[in-house]
ROSE-4610 file (N, C-alpha, C; in Angstrom, 1 decimal, always signed):
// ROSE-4610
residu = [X/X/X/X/X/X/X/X/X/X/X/X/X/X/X/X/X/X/X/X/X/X/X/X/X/X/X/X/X/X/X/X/X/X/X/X/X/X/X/X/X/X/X/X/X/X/X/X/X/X/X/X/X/X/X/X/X/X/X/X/X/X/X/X/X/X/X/X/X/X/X/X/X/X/X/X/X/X/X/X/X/X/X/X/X/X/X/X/X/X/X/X/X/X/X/X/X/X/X/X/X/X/X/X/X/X/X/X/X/X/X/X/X/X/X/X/X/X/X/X/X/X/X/X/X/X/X/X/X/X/X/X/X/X/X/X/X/X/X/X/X/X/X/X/X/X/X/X/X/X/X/X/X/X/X/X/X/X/X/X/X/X/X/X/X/X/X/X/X/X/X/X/X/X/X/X/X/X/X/X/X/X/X/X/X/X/X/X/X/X/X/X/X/X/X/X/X/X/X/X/X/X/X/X/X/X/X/X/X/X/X/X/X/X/X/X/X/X/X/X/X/X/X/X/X/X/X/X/X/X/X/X/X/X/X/X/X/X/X/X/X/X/X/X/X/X/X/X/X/X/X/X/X/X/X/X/X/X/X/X/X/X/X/X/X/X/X/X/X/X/X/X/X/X/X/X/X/X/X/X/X/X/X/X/X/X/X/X/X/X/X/X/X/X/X/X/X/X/X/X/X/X/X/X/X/X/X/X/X/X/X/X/X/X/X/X/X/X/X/X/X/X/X/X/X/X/X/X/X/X/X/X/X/X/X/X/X/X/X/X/X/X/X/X/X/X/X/X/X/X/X/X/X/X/X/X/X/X/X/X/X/X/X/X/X/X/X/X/X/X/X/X/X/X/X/X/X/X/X/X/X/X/X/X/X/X/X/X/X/X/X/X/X/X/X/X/X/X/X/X/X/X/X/X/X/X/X/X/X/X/X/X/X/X/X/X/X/X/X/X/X/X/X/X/X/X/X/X/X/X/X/X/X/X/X/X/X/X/X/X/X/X/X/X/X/X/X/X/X/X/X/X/X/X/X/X/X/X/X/X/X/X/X/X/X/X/X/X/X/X/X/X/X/X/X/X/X/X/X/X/X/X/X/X/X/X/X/X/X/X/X/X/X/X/X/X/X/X/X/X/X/X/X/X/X/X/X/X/X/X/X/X/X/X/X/X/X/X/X/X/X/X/X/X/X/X/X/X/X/X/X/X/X/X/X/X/X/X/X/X/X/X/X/X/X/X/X/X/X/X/X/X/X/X/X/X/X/X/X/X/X/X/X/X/X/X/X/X/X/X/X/X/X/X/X/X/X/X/X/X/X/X/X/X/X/X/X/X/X/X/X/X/X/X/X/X/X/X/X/X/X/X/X/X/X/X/X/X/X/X/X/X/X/X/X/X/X/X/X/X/X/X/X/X/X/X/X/X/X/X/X/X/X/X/X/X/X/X/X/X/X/X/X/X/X]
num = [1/1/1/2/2/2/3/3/3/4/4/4/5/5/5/6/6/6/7/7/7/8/8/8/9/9/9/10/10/10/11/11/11/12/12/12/13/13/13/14/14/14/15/15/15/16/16/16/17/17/17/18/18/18/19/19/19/20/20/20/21/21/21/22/22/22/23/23/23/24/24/24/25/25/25/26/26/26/27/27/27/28/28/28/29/29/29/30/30/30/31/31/31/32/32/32/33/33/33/34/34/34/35/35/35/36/36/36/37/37/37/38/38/38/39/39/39/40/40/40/41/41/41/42/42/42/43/43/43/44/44/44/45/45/45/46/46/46/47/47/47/48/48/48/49/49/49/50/50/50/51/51/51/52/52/52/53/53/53/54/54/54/55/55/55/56/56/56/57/57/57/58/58/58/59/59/59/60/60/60/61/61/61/62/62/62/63/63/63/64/64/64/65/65/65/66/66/66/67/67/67/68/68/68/69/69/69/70/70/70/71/71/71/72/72/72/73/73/73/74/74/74/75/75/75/76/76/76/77/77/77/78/78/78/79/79/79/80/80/80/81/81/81/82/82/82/83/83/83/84/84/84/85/85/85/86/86/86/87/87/87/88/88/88/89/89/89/90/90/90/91/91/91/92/92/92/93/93/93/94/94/94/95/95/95/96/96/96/97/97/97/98/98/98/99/99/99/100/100/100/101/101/101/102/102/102/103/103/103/104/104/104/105/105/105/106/106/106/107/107/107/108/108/108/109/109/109/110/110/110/111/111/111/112/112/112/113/113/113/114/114/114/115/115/115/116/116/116/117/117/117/118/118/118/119/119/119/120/120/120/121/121/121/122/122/122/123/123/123/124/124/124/125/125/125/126/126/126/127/127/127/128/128/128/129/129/129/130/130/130/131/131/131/132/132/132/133/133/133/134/134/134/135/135/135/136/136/136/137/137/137/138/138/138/139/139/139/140/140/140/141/141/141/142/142/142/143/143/143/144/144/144/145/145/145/146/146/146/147/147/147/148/148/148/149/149/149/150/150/150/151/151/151/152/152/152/153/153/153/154/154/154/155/155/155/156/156/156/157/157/157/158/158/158/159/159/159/160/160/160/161/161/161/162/162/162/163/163/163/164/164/164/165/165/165/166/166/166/167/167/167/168/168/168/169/169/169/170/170/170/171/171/171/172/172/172/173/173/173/174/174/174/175/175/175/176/176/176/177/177/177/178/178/178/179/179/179/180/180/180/181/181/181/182/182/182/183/183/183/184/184/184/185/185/185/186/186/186/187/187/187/188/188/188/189/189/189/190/190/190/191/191/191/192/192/192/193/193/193/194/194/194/195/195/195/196/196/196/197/197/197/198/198/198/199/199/199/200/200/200/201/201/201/202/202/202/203/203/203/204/204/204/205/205/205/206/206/206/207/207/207/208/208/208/209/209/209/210/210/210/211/211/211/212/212/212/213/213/213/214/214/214/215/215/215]
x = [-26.9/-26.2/-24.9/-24.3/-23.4/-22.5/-21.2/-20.6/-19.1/-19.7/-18.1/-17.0/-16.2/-15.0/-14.6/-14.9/-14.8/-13.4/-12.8/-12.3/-12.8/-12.4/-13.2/-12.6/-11.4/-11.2/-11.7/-11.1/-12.1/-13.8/-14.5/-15.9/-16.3/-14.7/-14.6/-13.9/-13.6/-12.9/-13.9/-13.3/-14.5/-15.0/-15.9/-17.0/-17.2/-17.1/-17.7/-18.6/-19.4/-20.6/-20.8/-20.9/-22.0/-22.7/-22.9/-24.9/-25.7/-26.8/-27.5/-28.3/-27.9/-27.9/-27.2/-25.6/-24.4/-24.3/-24.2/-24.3/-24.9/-26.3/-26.7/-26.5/-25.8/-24.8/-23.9/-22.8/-21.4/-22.2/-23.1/-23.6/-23.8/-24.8/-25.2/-23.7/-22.7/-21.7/-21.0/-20.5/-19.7/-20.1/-21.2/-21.9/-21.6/-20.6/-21.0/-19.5/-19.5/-18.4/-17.5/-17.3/-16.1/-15.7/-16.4/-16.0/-15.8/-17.0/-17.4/-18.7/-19.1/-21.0/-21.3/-22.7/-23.1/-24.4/-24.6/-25.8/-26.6/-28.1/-29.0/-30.0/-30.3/-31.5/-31.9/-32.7/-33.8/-33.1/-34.0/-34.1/-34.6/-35.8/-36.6/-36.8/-35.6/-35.8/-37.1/-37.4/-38.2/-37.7/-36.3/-35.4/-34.2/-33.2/-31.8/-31.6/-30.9/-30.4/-28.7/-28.0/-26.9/-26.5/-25.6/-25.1/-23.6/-22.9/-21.5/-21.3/-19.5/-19.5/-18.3/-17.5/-16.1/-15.4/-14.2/-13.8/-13.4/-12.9/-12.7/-13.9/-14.7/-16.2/-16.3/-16.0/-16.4/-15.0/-14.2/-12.4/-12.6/-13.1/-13.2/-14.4/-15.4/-16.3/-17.4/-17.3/-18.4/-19.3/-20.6/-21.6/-22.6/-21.7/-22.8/-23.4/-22.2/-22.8/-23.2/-23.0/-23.9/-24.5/-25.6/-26.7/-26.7/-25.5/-25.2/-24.3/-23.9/-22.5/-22.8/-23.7/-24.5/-25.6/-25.2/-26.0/-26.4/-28.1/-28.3/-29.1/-29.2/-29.7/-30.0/-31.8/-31.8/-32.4/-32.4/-32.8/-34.0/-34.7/-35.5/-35.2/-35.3/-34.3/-35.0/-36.2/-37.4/-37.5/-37.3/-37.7/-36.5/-35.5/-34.2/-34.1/-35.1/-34.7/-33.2/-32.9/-31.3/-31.7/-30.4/-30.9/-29.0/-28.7/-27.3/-26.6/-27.1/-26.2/-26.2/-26.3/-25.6/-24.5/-24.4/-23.6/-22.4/-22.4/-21.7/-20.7/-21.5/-20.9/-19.8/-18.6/-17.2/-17.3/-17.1/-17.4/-16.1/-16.5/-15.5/-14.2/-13.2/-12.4/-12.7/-13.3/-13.4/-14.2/-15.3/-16.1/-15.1/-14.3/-13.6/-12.9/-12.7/-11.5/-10.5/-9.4/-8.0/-7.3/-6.7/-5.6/-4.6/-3.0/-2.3/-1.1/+0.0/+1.0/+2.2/+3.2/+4.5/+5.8/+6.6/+8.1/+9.3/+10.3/+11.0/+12.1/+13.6/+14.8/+15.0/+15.7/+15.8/+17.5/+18.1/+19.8/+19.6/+21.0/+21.1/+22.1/+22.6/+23.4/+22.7/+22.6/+21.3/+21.5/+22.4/+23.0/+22.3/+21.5/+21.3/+19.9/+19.1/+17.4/+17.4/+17.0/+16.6/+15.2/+14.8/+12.6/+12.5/+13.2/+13.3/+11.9/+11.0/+10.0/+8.9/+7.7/+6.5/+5.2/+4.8/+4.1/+2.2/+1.9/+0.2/-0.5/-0.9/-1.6/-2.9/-3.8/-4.9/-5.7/-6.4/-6.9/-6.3/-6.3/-5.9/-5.0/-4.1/-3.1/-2.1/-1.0/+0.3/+0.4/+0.4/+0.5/+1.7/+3.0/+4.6/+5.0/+5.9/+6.5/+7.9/+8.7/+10.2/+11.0/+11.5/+12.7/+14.0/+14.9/+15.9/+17.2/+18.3/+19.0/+20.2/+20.1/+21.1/+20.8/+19.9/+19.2/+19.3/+19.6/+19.9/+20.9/+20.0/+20.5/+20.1/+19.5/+19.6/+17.8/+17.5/+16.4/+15.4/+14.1/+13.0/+12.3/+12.8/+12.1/+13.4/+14.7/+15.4/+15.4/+14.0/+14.3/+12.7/+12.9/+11.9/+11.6/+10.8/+10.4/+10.2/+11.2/+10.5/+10.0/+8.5/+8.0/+7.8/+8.3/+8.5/+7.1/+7.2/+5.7/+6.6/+7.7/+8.9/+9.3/+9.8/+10.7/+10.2/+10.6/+10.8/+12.2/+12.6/+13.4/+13.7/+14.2/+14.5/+15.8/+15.4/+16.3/+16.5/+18.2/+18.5/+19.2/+18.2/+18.9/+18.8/+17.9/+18.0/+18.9/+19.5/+20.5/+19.8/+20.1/+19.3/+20.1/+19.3/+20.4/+19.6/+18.5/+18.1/+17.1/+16.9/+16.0/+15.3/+14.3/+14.1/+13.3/+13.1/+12.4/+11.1/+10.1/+8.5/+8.3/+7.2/+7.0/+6.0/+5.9/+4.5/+4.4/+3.7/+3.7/+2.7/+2.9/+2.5/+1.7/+0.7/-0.1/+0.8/+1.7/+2.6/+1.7/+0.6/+0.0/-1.4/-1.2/-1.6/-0.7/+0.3/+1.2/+1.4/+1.6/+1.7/+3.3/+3.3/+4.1/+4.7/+5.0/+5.3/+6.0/+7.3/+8.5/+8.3/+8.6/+8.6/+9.9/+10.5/+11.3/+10.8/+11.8/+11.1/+12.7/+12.2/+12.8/+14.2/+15.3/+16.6/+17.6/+16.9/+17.7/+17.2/+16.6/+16.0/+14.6/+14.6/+13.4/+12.5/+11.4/+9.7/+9.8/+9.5/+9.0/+7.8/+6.2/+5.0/+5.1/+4.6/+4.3/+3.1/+2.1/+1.3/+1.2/+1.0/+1.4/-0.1/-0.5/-1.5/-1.0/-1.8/-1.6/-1.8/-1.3/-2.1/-3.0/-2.6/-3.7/-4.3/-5.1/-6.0/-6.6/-6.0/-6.4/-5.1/-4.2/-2.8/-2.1/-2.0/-1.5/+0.0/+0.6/+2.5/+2.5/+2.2/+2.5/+3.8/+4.1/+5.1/+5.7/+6.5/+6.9/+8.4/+8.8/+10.9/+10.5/+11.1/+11.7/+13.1/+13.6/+15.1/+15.4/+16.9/+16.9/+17.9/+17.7/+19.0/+20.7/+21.4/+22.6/+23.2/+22.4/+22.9/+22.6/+21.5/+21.6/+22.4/+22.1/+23.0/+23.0/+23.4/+23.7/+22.7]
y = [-35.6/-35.5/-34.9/-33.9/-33.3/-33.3/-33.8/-34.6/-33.7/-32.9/-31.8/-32.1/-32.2/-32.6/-31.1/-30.6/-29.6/-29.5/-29.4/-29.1/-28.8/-28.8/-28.5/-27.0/-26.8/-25.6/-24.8/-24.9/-24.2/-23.7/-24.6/-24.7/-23.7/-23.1/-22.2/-21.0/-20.6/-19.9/-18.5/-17.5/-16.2/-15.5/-15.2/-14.3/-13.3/-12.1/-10.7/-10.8/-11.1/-10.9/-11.9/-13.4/-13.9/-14.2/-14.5/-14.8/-15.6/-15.0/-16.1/-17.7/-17.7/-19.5/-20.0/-19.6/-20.0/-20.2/-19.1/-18.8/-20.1/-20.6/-21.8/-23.2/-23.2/-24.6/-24.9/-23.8/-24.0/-24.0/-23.2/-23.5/-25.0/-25.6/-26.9/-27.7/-27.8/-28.5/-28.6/-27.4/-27.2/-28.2/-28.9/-29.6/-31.5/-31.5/-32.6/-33.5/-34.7/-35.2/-35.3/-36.2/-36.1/-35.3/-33.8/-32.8/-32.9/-34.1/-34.5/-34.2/-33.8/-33.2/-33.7/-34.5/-34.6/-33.4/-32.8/-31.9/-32.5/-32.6/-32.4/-31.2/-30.9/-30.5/-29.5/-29.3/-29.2/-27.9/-27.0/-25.9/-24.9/-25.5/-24.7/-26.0/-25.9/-26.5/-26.1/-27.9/-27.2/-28.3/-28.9/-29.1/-29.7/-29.1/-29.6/-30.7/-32.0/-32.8/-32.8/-32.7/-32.7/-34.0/-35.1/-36.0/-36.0/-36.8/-37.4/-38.1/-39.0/-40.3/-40.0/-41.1/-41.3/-40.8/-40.4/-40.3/-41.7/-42.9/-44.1/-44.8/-44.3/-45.1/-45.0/-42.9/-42.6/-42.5/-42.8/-42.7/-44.3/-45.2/-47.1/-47.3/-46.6/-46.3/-47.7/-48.4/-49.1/-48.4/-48.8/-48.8/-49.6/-50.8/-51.8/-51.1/-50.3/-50.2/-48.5/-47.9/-46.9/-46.4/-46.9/-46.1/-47.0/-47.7/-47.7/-46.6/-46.1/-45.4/-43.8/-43.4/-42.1/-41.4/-39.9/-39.6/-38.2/-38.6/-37.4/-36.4/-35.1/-33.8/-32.7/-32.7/-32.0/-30.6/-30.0/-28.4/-27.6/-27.0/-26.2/-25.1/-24.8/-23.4/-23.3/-23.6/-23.1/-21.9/-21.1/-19.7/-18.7/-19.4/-19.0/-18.7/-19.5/-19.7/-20.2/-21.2/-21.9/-22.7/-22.3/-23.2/-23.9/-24.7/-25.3/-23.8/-22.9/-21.7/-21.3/-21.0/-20.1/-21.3/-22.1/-23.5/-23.1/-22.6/-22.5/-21.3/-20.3/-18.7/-18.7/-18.2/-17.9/-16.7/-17.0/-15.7/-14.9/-13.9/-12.8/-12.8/-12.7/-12.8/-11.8/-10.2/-9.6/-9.8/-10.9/-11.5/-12.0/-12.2/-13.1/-12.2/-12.4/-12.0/-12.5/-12.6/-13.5/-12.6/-13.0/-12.8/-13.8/-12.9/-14.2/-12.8/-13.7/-13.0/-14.0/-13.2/-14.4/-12.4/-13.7/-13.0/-13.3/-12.1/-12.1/-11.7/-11.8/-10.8/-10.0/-8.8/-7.5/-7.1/-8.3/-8.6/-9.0/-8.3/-8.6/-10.1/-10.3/-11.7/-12.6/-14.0/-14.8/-15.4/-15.8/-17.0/-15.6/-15.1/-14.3/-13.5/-14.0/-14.1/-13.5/-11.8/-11.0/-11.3/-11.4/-11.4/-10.0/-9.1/-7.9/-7.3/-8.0/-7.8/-8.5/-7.6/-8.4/-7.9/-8.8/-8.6/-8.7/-7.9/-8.9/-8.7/-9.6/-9.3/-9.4/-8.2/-8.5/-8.0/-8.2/-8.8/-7.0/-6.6/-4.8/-4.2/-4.4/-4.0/-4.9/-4.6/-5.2/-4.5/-4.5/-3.4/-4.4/-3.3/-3.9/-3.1/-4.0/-3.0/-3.8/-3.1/-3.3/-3.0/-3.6/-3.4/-3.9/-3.0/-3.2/-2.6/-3.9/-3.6/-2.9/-2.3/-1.5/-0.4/-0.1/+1.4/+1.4/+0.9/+1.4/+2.4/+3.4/+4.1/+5.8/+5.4/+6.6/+7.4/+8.1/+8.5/+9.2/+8.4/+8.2/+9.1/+10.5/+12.0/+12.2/+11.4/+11.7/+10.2/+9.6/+8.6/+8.9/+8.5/+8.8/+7.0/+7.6/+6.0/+6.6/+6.0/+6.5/+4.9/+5.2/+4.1/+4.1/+3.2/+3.0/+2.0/+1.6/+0.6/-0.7/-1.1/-2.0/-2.1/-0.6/-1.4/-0.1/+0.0/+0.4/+0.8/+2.2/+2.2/+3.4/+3.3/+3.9/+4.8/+6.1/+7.4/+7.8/+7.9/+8.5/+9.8/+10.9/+12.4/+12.3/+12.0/+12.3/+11.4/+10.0/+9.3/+8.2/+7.6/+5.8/+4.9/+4.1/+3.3/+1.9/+1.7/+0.5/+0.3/-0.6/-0.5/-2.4/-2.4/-3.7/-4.1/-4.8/-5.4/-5.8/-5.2/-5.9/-7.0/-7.9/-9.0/-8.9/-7.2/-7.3/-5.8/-5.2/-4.4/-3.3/-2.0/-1.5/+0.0/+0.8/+1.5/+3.1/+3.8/+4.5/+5.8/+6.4/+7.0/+7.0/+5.4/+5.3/+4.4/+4.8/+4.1/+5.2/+4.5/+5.7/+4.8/+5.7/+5.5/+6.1/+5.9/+6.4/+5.6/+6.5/+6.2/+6.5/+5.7/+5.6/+5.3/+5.8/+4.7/+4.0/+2.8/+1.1/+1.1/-0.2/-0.5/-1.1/-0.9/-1.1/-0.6/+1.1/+2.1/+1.7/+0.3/+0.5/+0.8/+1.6/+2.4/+1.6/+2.1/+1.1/+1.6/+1.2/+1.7/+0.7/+1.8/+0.8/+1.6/+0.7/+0.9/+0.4/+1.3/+0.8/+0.3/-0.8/-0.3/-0.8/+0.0/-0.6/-1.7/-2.3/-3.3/-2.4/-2.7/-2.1/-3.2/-4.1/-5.1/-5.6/-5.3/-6.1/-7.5/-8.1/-9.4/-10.7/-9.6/-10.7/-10.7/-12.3/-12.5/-12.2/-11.9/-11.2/-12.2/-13.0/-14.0/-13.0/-12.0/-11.7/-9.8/-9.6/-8.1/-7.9/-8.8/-8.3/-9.6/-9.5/-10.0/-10.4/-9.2/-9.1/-7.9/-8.0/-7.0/-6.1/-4.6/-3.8/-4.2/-4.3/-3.6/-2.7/-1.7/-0.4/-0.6/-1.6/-2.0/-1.9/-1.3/-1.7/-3.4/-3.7/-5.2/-5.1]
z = [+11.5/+12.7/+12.5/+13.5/+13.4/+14.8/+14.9/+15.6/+15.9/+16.7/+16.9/+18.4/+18.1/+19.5/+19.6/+21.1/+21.3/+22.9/+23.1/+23.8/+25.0/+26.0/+27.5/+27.4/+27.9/+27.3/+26.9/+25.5/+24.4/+24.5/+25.4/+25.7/+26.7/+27.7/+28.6/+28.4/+27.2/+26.8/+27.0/+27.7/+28.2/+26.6/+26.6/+25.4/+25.6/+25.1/+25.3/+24.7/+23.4/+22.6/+21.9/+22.8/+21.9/+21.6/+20.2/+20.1/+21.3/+21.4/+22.2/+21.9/+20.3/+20.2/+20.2/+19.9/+20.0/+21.6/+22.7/+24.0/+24.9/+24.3/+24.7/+24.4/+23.3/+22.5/+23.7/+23.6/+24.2/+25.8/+26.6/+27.8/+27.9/+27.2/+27.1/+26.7/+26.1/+25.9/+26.8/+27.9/+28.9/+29.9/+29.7/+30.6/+30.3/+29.4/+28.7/+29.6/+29.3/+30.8/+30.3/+28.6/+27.8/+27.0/+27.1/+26.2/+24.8/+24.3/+23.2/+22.8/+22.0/+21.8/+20.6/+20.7/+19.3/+19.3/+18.1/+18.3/+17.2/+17.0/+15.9/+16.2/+15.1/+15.1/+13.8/+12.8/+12.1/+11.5/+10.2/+10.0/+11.0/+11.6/+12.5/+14.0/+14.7/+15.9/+16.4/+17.4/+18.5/+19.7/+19.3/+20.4/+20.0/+20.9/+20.6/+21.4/+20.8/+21.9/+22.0/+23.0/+23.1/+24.3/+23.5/+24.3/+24.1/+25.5/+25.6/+25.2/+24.5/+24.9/+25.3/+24.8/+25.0/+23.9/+23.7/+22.2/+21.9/+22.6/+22.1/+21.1/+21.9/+21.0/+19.7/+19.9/+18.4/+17.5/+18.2/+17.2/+16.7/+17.1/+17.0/+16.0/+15.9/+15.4/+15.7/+17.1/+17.7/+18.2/+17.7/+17.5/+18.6/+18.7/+19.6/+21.1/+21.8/+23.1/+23.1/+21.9/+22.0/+23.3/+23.4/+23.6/+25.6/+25.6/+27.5/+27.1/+26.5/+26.9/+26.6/+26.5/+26.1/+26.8/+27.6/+28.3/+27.8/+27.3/+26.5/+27.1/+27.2/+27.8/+27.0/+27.0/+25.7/+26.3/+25.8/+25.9/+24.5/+25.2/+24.4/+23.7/+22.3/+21.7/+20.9/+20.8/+19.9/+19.6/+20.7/+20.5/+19.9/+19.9/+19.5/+18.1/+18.0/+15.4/+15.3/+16.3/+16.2/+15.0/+14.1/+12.4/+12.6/+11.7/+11.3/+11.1/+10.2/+9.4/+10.9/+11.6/+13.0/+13.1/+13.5/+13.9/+12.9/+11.6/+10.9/+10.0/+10.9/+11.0/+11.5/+11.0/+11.9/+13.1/+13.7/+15.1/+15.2/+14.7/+14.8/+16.1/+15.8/+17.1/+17.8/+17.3/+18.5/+19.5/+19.3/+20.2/+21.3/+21.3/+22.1/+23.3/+24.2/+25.4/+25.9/+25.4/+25.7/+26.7/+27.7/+28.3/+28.8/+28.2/+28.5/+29.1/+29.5/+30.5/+30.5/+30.7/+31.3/+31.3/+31.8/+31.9/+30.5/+30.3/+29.3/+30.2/+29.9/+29.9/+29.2/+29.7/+29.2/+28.4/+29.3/+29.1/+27.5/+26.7/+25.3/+25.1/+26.8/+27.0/+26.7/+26.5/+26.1/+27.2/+28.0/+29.4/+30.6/+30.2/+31.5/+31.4/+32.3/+32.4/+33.6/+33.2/+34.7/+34.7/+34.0/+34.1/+34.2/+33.9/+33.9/+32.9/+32.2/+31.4/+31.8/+32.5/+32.7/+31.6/+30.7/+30.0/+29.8/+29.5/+29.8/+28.8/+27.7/+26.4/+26.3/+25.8/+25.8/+24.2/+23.9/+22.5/+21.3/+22.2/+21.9/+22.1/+23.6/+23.7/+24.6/+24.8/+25.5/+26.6/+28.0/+29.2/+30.1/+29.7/+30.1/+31.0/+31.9/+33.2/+32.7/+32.5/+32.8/+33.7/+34.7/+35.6/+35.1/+34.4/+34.2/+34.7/+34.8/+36.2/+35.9/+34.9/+33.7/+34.4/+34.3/+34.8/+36.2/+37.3/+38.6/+38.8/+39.6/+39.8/+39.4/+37.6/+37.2/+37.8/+37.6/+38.0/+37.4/+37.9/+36.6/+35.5/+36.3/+36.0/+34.6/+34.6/+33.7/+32.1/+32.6/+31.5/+30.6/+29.3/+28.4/+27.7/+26.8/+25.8/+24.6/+23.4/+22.3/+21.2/+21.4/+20.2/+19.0/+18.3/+16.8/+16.3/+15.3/+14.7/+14.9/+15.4/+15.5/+16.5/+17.2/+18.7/+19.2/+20.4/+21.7/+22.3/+22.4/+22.9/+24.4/+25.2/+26.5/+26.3/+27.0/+27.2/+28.5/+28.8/+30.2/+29.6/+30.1/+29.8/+28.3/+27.4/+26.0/+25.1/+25.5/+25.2/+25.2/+24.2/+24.1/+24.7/+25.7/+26.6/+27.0/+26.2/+25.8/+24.7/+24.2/+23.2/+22.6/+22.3/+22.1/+20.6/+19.9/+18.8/+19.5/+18.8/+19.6/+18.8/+19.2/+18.7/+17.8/+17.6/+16.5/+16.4/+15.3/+15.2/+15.6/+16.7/+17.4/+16.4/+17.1/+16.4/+17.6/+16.8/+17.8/+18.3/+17.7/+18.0/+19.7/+19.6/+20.7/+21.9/+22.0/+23.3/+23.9/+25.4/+26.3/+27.2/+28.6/+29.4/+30.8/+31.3/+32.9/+33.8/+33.8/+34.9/+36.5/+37.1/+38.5/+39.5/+40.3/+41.2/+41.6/+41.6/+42.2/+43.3/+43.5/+44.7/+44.2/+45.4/+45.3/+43.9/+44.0/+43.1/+41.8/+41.4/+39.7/+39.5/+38.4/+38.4/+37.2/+37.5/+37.1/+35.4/+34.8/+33.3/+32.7/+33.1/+32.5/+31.0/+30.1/+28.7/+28.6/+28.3/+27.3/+25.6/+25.2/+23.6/+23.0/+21.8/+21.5/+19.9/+19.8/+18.5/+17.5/+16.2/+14.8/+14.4/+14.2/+13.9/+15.4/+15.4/+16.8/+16.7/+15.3/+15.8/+15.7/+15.8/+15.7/+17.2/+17.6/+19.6/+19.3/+20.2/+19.6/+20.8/+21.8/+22.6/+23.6/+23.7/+24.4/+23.9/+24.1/+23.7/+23.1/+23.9/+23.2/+22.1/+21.1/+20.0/+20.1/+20.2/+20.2/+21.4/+22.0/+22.3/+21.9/+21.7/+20.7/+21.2/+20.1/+20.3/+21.1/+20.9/+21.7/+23.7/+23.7/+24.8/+25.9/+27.3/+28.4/+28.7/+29.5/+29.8/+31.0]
């Protein structure tokens, strides 16, 4: 018997490619009330059972009320060849689909949070819009981006006039970008950046932001 605490979460976490015995585990677990699973079954199943309990039961390690306190739902996977060694395979992260997002400031002041950095990370690349309130005014056909494997930095007329530390290190041959006017005289700057390593989360994009920085 094999006795895994799985997260509810975790149980819902989106899949691009996974196996289809794995695919029917976590389907069958997502189903379970305390997001606790016990699984058995064989070299060569010809049925999985998957039950709930409580985690008090199984953290106390009582025994007695078991079998009132366990509601079990079993499923057929015979035709699957589901063995333990799948159960025990590490699944590549690029099987996985993560997206996460939040706001940063762009100001090198630390007492002063424009949200001037909207971020959205996805398992490959970082796709950033900056509105920074330094730059009002100037206009977008005159600002550039030059990307490093480290930072990021912004040109008005060929002049560096912001620049930031990434939180990870970027593959410079594939970033892109495109200035726009935005509203109330400051102008849009989306970045694409791609990862070098694609399986490390940078949770965010500024690190730091430069010295040379406007305010």
């Amino acid at each position: 018997m094999i006795v895994i605490a799985i997260p509810r979460c975790a149980i819902q976490t989106t899949m691009k490619a996974l196996t289809a015995p794995l695919a029917v585990f976590f389907a069958a677990a997502a189903t379970a009330p305390h997001g606790v699973v016990g699984f058995t079954t064989t070299l060569l199943p010809s049925q999985t059972t998957l039950y709930s309990s409580s985690s008090s039961l199984l953290r106390n390690g009582n025994d007695d009320n078991t079998e009132s306190s366990i509601d079990v739902v079993s499923i057929d996977v015979s035709d699957l060849g589901l063995t333990l060694a799948d159960l025990e395979k590490k699944i590549p992260i690029h099987n996985f689909s993560f997206e996460s997002s939040g706001y940063q400031s762009t100001s090198r002041i630390p007492d002063v949070n424009d949200d001037g950095c909207y971020w959205v990370e996805n398992a490959e690349d970082l796709d950033v819009t900056l509105r920074i309130p330094g730059l009002r005014g100037q206009p977008a056909e005159a600002l550039s981006v030059l990307f490093s494997t480290t930072t990021t930095s912004i040109t008005a007329f060929g002049r560096i006039v912001w620049s930031a530390i990434q939180m990870g290190i970027s593959d410079t041959d594939d970033c892109t970008f495109l200035s726009m006017d935005g509203e109330d005289g400051v102008p849009v700057i989306q970045l694409n950046v791609r990862k070098r390593d694609l399986d490390e989360r940078w949770g965010g994009f500024i690190l730091q932001v430069g010295e040379d920085s406007i305010l």
